[in-house]
N, CA, C and O atoms as a Tripos MOL2 file, in Angstrom:
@<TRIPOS>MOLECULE
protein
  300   299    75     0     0
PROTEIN
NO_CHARGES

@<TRIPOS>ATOM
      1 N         138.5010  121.0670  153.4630 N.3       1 UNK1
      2 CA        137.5860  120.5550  152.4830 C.3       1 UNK1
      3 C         138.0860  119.1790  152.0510 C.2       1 UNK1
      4 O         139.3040  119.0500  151.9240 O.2       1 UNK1
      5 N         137.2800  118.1260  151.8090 N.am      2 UNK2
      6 CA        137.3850  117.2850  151.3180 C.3       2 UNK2
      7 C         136.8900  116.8140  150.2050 C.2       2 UNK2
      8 O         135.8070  117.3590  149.9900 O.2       2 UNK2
      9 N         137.2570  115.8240  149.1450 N.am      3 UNK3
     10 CA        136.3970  115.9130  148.0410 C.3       3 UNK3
     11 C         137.3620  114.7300  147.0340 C.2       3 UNK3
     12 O         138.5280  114.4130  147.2690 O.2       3 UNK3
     13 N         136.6510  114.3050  146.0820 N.am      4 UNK4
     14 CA        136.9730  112.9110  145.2900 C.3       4 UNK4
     15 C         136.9740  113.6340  143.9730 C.2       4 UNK4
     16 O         136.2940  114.6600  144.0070 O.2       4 UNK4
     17 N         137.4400  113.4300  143.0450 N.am      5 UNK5
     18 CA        137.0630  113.4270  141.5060 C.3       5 UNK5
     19 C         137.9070  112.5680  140.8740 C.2       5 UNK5
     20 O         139.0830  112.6290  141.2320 O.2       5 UNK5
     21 N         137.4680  111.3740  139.5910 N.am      6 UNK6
     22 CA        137.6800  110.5050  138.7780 C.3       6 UNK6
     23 C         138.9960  109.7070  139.8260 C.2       6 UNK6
     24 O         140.1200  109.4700  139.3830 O.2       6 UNK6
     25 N         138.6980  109.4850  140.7980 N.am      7 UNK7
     26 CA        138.9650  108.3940  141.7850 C.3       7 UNK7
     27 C         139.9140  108.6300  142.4090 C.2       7 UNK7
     28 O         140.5420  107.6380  142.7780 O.2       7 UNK7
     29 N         140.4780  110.0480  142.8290 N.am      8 UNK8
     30 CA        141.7140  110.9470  143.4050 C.3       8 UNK8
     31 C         140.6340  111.0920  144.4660 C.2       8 UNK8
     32 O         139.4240  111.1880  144.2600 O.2       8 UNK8
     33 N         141.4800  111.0920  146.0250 N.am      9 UNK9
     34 CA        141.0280  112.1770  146.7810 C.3       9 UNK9
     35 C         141.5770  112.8620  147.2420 C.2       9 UNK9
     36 O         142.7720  112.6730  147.4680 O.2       9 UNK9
     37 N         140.8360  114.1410  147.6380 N.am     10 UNK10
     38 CA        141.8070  115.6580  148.0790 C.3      10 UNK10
     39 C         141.1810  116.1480  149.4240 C.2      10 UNK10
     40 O         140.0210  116.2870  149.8100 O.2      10 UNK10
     41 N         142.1070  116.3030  149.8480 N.am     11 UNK11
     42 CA        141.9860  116.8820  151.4790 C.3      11 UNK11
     43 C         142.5520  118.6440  151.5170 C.2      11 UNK11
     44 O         143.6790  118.7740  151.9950 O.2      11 UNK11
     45 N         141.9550  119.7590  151.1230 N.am     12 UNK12
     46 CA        142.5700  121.1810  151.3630 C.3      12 UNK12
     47 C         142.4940  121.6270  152.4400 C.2      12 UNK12
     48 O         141.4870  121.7000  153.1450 O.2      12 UNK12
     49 N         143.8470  122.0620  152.7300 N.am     13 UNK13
     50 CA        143.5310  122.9660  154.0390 C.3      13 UNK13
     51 C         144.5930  124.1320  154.0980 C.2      13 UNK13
     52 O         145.7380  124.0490  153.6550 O.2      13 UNK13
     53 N         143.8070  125.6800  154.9650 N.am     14 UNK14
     54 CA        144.9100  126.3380  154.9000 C.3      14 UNK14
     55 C         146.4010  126.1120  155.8630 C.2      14 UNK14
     56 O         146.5170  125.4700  156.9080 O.2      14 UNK14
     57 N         147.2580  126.7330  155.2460 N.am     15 UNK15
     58 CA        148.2320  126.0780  155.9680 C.3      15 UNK15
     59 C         148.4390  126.7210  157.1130 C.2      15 UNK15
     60 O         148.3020  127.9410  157.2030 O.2      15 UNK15
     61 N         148.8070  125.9240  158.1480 N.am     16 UNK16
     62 CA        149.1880  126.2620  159.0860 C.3      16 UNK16
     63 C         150.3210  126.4110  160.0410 C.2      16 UNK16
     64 O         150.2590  126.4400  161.2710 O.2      16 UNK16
     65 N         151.6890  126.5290  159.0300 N.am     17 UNK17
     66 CA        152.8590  126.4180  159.8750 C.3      17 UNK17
     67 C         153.4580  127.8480  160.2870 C.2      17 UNK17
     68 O         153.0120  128.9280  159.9000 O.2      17 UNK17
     69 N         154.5870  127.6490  161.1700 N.am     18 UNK18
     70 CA        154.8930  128.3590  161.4330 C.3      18 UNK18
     71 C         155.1050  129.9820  160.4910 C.2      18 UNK18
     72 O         154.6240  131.0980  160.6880 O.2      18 UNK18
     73 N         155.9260  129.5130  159.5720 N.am     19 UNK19
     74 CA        156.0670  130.2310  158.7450 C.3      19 UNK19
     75 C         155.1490  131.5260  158.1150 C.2      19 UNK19
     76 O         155.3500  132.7380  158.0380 O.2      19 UNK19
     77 N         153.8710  130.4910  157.6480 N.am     20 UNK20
     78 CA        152.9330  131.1250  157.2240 C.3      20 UNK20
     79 C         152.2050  132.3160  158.3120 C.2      20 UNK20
     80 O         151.6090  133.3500  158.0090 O.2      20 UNK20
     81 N         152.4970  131.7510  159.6480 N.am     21 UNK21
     82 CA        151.6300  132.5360  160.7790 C.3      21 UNK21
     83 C         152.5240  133.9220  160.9900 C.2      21 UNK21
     84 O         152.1080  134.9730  161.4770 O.2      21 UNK21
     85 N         153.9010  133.6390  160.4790 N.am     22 UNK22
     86 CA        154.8690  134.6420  160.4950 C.3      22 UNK22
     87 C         154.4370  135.6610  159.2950 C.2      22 UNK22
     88 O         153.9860  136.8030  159.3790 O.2      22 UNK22
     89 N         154.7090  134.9110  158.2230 N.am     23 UNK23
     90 CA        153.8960  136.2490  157.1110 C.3      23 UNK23
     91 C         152.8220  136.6740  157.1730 C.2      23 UNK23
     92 O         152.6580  137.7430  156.5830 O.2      23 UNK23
     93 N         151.6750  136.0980  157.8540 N.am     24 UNK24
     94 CA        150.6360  136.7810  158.2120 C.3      24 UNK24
     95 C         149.5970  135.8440  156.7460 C.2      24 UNK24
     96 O         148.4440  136.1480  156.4410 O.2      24 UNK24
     97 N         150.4960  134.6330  156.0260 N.am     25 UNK25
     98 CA        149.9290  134.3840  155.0830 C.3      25 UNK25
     99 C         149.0020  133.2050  155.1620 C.2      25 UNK25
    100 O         148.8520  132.5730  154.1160 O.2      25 UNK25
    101 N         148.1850  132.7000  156.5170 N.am     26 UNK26
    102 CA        147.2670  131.3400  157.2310 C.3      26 UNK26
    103 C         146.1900  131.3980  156.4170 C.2      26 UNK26
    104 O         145.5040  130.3800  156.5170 O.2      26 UNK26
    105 N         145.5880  132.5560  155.3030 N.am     27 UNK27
    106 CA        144.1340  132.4640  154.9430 C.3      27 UNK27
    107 C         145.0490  132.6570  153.3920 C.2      27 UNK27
    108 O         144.4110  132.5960  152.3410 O.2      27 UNK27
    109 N         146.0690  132.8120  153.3710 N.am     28 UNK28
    110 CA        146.4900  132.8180  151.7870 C.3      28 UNK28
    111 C         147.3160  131.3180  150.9820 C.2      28 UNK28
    112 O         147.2570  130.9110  149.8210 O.2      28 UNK28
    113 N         147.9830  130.8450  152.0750 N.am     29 UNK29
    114 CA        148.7620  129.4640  151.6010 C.3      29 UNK29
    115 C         147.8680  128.5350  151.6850 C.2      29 UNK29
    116 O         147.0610  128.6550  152.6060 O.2      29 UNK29
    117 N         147.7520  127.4620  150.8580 N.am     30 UNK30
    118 CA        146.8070  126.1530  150.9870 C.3      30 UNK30
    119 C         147.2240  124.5400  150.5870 C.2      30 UNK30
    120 O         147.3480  124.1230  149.4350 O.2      30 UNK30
    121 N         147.3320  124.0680  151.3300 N.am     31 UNK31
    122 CA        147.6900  123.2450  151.0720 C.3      31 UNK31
    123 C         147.0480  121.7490  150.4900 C.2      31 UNK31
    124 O         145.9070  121.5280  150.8950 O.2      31 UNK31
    125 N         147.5480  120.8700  149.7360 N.am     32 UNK32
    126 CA        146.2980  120.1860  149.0930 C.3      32 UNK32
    127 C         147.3410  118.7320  149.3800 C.2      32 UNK32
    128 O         148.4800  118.5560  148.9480 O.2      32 UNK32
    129 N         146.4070  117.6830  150.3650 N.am     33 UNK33
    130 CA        147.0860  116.3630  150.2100 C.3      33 UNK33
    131 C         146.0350  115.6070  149.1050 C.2      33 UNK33
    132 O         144.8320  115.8690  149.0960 O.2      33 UNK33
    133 N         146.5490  114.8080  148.3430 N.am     34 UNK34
    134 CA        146.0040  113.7040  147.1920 C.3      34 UNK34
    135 C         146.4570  112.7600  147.2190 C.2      34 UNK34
    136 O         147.6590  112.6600  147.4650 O.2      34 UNK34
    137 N         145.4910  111.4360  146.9190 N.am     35 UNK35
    138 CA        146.0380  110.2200  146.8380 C.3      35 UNK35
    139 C         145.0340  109.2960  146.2830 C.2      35 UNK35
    140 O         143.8470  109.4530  146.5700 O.2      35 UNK35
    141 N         145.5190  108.1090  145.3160 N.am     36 UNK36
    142 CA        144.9560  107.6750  144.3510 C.3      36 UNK36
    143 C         145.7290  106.1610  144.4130 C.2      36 UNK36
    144 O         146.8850  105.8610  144.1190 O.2      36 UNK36
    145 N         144.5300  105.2830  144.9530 N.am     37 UNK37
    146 CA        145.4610  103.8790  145.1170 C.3      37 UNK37
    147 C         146.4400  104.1570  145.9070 C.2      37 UNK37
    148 O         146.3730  104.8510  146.9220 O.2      37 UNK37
    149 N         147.8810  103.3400  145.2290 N.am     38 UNK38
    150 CA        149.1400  103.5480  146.1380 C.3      38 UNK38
    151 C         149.6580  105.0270  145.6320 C.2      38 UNK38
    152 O         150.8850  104.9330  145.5780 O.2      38 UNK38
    153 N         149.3030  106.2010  145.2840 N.am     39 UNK39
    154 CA        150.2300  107.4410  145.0650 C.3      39 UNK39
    155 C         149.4230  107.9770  146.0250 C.2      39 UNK39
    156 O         148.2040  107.8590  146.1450 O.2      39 UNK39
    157 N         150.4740  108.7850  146.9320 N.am     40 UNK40
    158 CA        149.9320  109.9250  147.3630 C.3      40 UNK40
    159 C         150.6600  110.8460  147.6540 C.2      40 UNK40
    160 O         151.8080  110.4320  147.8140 O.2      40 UNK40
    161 N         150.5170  112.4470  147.8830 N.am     41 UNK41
    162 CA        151.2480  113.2880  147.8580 C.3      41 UNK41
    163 C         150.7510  114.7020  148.4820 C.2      41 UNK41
    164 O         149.5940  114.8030  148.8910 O.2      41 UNK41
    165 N         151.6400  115.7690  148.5420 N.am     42 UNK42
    166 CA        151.0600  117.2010  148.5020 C.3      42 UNK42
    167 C         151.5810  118.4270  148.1540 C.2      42 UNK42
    168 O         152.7400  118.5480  147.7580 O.2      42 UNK42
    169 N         150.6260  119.5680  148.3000 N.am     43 UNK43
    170 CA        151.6900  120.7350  147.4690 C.3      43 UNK43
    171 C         150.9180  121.5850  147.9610 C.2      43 UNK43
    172 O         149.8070  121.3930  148.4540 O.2      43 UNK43
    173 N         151.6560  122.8330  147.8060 N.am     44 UNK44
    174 CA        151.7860  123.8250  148.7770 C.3      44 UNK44
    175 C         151.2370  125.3130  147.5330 C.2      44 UNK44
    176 O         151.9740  125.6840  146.6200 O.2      44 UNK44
    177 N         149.8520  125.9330  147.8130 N.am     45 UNK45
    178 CA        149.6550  126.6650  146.8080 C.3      45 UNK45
    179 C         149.7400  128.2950  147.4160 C.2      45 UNK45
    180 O         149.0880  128.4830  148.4430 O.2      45 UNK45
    181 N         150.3730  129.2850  146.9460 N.am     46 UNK46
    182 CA        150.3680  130.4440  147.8790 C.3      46 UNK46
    183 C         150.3270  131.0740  146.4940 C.2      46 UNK46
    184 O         150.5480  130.3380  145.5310 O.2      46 UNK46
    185 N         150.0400  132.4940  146.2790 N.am     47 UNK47
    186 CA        150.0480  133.8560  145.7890 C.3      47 UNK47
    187 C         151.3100  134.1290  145.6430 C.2      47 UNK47
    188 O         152.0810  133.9460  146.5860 O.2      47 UNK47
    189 N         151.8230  134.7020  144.2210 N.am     48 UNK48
    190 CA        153.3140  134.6890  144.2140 C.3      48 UNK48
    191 C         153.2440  136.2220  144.3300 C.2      48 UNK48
    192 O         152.3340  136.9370  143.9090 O.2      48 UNK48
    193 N         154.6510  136.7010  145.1390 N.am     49 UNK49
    194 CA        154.9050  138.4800  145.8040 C.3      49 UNK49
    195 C         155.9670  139.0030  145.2460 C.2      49 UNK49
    196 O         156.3400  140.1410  145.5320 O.2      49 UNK49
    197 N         156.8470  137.9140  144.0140 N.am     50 UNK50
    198 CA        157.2200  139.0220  142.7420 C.3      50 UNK50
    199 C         157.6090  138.0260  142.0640 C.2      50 UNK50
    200 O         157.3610  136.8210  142.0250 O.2      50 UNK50
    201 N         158.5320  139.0400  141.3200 N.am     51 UNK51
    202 CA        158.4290  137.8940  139.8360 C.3      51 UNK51
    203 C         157.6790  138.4140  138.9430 C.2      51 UNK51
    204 O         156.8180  139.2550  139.2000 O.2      51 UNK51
    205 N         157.9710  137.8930  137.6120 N.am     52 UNK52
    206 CA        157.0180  137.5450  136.4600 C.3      52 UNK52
    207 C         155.4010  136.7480  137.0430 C.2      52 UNK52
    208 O         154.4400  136.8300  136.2790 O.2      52 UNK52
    209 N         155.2700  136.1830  138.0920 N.am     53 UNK53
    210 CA        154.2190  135.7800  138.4420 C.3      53 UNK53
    211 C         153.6240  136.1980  139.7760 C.2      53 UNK53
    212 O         153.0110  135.5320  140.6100 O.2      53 UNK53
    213 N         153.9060  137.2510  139.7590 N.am     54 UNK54
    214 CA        153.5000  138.1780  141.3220 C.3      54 UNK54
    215 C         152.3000  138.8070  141.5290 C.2      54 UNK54
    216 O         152.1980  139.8510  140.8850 O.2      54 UNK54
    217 N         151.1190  138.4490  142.3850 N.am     55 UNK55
    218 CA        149.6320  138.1130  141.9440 C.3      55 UNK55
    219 C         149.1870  137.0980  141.6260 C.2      55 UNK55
    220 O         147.9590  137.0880  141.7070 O.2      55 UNK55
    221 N         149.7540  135.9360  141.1870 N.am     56 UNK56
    222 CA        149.2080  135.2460  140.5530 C.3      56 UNK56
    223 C         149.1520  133.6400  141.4840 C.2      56 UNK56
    224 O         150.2730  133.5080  141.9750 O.2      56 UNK56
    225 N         148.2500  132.4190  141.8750 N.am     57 UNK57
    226 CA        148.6220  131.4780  142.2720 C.3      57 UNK57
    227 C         149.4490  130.2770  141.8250 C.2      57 UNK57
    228 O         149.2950  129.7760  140.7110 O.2      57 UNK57
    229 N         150.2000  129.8920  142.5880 N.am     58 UNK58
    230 CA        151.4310  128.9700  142.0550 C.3      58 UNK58
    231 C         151.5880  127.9980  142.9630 C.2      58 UNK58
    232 O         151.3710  128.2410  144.1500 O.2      58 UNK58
    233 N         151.9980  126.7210  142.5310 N.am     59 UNK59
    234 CA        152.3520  125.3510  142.8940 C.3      59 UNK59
    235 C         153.5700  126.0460  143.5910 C.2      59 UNK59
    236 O         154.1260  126.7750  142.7690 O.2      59 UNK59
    237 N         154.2390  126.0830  144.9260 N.am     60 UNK60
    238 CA        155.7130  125.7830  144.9250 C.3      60 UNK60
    239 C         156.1000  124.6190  144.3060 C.2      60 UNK60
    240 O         155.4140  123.6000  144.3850 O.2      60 UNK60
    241 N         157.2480  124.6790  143.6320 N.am     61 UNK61
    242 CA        158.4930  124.3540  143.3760 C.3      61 UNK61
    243 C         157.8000  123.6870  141.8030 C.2      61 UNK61
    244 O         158.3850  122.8180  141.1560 O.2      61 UNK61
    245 N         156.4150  124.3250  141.3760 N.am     62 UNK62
    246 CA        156.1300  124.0540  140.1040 C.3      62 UNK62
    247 C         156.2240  125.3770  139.1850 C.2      62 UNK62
    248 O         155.6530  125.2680  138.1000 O.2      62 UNK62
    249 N         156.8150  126.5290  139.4350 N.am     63 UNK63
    250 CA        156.6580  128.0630  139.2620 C.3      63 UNK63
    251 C         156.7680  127.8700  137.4640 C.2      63 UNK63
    252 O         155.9400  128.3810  136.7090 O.2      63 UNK63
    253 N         158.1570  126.8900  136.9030 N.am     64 UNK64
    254 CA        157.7990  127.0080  135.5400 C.3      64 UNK64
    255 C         156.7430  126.1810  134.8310 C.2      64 UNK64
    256 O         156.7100  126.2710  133.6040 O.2      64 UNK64
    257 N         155.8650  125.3790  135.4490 N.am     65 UNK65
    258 CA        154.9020  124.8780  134.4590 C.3      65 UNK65
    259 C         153.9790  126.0320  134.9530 C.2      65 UNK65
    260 O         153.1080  126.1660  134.0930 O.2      65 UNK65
    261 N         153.7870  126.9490  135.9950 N.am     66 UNK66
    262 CA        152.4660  127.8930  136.2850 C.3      66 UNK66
    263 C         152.7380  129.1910  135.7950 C.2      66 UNK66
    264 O         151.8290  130.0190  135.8650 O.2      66 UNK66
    265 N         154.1910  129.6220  135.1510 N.am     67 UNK67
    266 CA        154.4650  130.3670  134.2750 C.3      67 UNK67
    267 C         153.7030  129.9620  132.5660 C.2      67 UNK67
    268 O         152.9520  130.6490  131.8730 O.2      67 UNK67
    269 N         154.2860  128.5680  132.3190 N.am     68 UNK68
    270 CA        153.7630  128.0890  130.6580 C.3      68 UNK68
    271 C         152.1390  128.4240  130.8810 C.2      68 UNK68
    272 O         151.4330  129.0870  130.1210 O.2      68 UNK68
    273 N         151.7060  127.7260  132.2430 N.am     69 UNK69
    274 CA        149.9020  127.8420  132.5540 C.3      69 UNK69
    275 C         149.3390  129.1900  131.7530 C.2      69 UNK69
    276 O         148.5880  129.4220  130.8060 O.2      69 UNK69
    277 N         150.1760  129.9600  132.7270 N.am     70 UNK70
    278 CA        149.6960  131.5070  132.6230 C.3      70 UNK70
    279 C         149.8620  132.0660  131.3800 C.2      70 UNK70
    280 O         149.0400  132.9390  131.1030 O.2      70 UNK70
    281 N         150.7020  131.8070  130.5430 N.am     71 UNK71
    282 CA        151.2790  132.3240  129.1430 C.3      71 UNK71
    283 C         150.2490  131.7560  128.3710 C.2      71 UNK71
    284 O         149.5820  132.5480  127.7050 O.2      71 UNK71
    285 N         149.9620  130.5240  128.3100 N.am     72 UNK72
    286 CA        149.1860  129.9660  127.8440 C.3      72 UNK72
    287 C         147.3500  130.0760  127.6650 C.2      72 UNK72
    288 O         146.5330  129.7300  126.8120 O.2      72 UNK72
    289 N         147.3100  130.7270  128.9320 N.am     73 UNK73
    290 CA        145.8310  130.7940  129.1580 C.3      73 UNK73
    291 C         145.7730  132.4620  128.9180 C.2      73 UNK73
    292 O         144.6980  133.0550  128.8370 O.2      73 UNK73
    293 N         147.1150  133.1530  128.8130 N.am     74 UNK74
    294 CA        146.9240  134.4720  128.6680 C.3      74 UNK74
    295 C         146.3820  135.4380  129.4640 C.2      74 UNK74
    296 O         145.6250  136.3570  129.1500 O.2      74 UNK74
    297 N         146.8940  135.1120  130.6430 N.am     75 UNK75
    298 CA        145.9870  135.3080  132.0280 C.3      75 UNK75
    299 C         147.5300  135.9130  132.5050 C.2      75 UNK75
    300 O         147.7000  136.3410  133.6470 O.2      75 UNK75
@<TRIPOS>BOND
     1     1     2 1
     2     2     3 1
     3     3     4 2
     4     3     5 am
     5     5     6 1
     6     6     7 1
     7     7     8 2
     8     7     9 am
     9     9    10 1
    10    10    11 1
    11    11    12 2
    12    11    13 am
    13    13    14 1
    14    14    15 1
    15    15    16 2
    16    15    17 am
    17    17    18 1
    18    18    19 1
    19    19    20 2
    20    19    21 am
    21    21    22 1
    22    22    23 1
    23    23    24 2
    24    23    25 am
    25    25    26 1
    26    26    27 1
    27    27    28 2
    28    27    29 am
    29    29    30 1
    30    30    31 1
    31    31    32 2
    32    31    33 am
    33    33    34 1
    34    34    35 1
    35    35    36 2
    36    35    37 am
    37    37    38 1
    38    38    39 1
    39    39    40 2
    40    39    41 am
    41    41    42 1
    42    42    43 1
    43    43    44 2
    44    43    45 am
    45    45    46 1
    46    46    47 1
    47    47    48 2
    48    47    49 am
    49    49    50 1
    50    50    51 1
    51    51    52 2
    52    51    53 am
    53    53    54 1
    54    54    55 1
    55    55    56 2
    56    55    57 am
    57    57    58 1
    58    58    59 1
    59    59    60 2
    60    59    61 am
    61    61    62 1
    62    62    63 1
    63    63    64 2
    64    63    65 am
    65    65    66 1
    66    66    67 1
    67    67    68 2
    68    67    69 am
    69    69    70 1
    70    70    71 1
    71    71    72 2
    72    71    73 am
    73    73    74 1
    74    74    75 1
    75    75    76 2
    76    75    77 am
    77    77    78 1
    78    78    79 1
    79    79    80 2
    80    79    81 am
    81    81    82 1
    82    82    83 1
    83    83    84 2
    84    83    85 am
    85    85    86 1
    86    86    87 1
    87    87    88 2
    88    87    89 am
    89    89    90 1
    90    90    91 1
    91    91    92 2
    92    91    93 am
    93    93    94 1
    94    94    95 1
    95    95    96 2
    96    95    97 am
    97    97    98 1
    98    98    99 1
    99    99   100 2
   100    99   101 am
   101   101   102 1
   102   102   103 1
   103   103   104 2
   104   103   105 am
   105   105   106 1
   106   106   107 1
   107   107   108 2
   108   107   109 am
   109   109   110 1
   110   110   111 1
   111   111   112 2
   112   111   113 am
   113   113   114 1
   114   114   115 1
   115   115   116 2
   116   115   117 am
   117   117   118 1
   118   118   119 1
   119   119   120 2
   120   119   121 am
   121   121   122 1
   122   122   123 1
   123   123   124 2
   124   123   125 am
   125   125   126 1
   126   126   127 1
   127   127   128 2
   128   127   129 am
   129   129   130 1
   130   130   131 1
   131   131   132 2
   132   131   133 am
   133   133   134 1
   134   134   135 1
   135   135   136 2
   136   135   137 am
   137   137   138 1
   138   138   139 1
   139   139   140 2
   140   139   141 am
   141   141   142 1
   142   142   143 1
   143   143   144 2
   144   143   145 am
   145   145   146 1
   146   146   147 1
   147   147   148 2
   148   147   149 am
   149   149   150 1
   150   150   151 1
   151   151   152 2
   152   151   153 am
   153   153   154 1
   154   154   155 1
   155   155   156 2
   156   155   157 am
   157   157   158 1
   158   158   159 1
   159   159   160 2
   160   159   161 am
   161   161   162 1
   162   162   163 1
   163   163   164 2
   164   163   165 am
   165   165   166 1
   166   166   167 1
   167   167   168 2
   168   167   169 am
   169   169   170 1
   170   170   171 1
   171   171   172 2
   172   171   173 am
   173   173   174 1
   174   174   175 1
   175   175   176 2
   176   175   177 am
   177   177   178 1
   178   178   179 1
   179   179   180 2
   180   179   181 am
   181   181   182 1
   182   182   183 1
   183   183   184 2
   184   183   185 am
   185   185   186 1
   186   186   187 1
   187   187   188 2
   188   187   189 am
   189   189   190 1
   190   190   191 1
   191   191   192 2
   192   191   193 am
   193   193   194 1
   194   194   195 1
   195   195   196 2
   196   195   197 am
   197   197   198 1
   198   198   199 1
   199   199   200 2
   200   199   201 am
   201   201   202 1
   202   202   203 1
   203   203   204 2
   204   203   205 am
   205   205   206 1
   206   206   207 1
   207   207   208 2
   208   207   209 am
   209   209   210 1
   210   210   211 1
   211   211   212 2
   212   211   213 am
   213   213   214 1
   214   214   215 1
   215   215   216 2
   216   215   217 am
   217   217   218 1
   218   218   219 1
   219   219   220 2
   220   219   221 am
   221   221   222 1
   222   222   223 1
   223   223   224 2
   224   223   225 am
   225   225   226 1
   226   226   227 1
   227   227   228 2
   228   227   229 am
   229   229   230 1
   230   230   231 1
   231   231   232 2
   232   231   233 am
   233   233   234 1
   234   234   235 1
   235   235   236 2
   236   235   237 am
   237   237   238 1
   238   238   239 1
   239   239   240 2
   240   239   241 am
   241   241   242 1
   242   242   243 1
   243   243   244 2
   244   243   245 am
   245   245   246 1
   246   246   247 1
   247   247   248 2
   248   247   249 am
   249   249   250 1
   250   250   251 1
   251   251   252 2
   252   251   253 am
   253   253   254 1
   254   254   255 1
   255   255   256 2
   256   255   257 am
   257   257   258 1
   258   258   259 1
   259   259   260 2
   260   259   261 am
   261   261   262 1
   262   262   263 1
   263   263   264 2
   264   263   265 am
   265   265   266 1
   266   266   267 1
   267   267   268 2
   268   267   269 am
   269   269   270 1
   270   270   271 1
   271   271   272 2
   272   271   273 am
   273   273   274 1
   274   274   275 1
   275   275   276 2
   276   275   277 am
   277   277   278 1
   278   278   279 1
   279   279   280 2
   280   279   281 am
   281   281   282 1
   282   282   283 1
   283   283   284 2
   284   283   285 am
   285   285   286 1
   286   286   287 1
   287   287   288 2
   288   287   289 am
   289   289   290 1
   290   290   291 1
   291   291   292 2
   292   291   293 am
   293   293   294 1
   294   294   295 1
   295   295   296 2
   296   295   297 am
   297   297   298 1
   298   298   299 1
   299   299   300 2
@<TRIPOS>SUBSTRUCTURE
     1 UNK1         2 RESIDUE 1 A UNK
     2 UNK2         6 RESIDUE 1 A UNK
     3 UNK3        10 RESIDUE 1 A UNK
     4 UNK4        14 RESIDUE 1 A UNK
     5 UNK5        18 RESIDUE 1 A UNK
     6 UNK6        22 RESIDUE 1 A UNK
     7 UNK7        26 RESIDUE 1 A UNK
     8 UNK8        30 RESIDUE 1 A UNK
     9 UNK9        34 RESIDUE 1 A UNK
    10 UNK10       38 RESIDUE 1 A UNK
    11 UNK11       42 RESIDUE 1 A UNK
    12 UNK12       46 RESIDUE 1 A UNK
    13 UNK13       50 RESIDUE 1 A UNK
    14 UNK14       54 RESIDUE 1 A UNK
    15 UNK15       58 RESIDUE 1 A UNK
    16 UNK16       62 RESIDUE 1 A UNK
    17 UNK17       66 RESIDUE 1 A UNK
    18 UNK18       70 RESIDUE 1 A UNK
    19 UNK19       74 RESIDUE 1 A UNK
    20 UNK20       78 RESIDUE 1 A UNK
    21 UNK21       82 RESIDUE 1 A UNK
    22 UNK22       86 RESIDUE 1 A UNK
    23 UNK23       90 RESIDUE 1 A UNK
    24 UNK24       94 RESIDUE 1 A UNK
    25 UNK25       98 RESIDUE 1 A UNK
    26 UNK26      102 RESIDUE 1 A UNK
    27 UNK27      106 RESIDUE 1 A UNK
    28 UNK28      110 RESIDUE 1 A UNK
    29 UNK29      114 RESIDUE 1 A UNK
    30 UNK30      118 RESIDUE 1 A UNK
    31 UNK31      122 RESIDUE 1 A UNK
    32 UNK32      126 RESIDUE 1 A UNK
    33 UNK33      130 RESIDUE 1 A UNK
    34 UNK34      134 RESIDUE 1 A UNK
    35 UNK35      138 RESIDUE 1 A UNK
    36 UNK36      142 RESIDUE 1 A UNK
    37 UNK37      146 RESIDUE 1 A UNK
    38 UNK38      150 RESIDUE 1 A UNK
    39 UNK39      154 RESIDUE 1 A UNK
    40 UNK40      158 RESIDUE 1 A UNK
    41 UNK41      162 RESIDUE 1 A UNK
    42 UNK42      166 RESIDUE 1 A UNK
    43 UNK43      170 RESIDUE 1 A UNK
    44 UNK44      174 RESIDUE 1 A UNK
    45 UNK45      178 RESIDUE 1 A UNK
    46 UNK46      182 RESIDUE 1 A UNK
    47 UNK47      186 RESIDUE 1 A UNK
    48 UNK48      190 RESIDUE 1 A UNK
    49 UNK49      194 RESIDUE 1 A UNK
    50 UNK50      198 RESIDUE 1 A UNK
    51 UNK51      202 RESIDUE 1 A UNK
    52 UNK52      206 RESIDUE 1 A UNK
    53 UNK53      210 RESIDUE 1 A UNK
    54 UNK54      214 RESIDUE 1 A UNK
    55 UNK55      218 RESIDUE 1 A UNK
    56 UNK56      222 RESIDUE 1 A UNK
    57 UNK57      226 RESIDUE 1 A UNK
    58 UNK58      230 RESIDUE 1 A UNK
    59 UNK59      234 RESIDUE 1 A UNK
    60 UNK60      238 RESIDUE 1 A UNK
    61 UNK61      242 RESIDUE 1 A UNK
    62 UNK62      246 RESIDUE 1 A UNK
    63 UNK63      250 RESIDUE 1 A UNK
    64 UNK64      254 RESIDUE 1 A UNK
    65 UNK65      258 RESIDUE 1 A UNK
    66 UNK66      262 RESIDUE 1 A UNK
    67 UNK67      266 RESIDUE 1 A UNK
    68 UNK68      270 RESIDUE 1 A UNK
    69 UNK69      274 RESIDUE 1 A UNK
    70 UNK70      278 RESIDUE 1 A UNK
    71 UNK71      282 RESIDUE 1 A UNK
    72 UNK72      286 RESIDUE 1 A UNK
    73 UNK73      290 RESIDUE 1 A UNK
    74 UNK74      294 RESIDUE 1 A UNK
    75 UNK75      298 RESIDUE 1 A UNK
């Protein structure tokens, strides 16, 4: 998928590495590239399988702001 909002654009796709084809997780991990002017970047969104946030979707390597998210939204 592709797609623009307030002058970002985003490219999603599921992921496709090795890894993921190993967990069986190709329709669950997603990956999102963005870029805005000169920033650009990406991040890696999968279903967390324990934890305090197990069920739930999460940024890797953002787990404590999608913990505050979740506390927050009470979800």
């Amino acid at each position: 998928m592709d797609t623009e909002r307030k002058g970002w654009s985003f490219t999603v796709l599921f992921s496709n590495t090795a890894r993921a084809h190993e967990l069986g997780k190709t329709h669950d991990w997603v990956v999102i590239y963005y870029e805005k002017d000169d920033e650009e970047s990406q991040c890696t969104v999968v279903t967390a399988t324990q934890g305090s946030l197990k069920g739930k979707r999460v940024i890797r390597g953002r787990e404590k702001q999608c913990r505050q998210y979740y506390k927050n939204t009470g979800d």
